[in-house]
Phi, psi and omega in degrees: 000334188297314222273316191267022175221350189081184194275341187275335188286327191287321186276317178298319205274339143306341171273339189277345183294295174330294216282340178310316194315313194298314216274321182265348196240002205259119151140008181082148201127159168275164188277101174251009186252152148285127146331319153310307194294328212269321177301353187268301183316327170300322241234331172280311186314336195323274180335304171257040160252341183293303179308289154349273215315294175359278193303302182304318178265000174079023208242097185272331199341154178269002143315314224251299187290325162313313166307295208290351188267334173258334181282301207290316161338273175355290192326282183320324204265296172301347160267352140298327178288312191288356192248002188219295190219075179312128172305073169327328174306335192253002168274018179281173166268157153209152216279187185283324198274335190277346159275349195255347177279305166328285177323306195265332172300313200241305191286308211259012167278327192267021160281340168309326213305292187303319197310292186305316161320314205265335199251177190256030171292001156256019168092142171298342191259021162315167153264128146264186226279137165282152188318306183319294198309300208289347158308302146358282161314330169301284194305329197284318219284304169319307175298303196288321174249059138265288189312340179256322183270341161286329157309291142234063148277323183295309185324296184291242182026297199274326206288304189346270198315294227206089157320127222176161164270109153308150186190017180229225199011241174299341186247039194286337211229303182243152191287314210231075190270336165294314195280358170276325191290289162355279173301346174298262166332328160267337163288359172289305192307291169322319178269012157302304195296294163086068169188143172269027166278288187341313192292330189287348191275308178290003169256326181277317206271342174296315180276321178284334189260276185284337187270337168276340169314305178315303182323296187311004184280290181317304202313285186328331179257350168335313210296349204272135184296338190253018174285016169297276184302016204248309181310296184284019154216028167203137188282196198248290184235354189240147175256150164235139224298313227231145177274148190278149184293094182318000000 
């Protein structure tokens, strides 16, 4: 496996085994939660937990309404993708210790983000974000979450009909085009902020999280015969523009 993926896909996709266990087994017990339920709370909760900050810090600012207006967008728009066209990956059980983990490890840092915007924990002499920057921030947060609800929508969509290696629309040019929309859109979130805690957060959940998933992806999808070719003209998370020369 080393020899068809390189050193990184074998070593992530064993570290992704760990991180499933935690996430689906941990501390033991039986699996009664859907996975799915504990990301819709984080992910409904956005909006009034951004709003709380608002209030308890007093904070109208139009920063402050431009987040809540993209973190809470955000929310909202994946519990309509989950409710129309649900992420089979996310309908496993899992115990009680593997949502709590889940929650704090990985779901509830990214509430740091508004947190650090909204409240005065970087000091009165932070900037906050210029009109230019959250136009910035518009445009990056609008490409990522196309790429990701479109993305897997063809998904669900193409497994429905006919189980398979994709390979046309979004994913005609890069492999992983949901998780690239994904970094879009959190990365919006970060350069909202202007502060390098975020990026350490979104750096730990980028690495542990989305890149070993993707790993377990390749492996998974090797088995399919046309993925040699399918791999050299389409990139891992950057599409690529021009076919490689044969």
């Amino acid at each position: 496996m080393a020899e068809e993926h390189g050193s990184f896909v074998p070593v992530a996709s064993r570290l992704n085994r760990v991180v499933q266990h935690l996430s689906r087994d941990a501390f033991g017990g039986p699996r009664v939660l859907k996975l799915a339920w504990v990301i819709n709370v984080q992910k409904g909760g956005t909006i009034p937990f951004i709003a709380a900050l608002m209030w308890w810090y007093e904070d109208t600012s139009a920063a402050a309404w431009v987040y809540l207006g993209l973190h809470g967008g955000y929310g909202l728009s994946w519990l309509v993708k989950d409710l129309v066209v649900p992420d089979r990956g996310w309908q496993q059980r899992v115990t009680f210790g593997g949502a709590l983990l889940s929650f704090l490890l990985v779901l509830a840092p990214y509430w740091v983000l508004p947190w650090l915007l909204i409240s005065p924990a970087l000091g009165p002499g932070h900037p906050p974000p210029t009109p230019a920057l959250m136009a910035a921030c518009t445009v990056i947060f609008t490409v990522g979450l196309t790429l990701m609800l479109g993305a897997d929508t063809q998904k669900n969509a193409t497994l429905t009909a006919r189980p398979g290696l994709i390979t046309t629309g979004f994913y005609a040019r890069m492999r992983h085009p949901n998780y690239l929309g994904e970094m879009l859109i959190y990365g919006s979130f970060a350069l909202m902020v202007r502060h390098w805690i975020p990026w350490v957060i979104l750096g730990f959940i980028w690495t542990f999280v989305f890149m070993t998933n993707i790993a377990a992806q390749e492996v998974s999808l090797s088995r399919y015969p046309e993925w040699d070719q399918y791999k050299k003209r389409a990139g891992l998370l950057l599409p690529r523009l021009f076919r490689p020369r044969v």
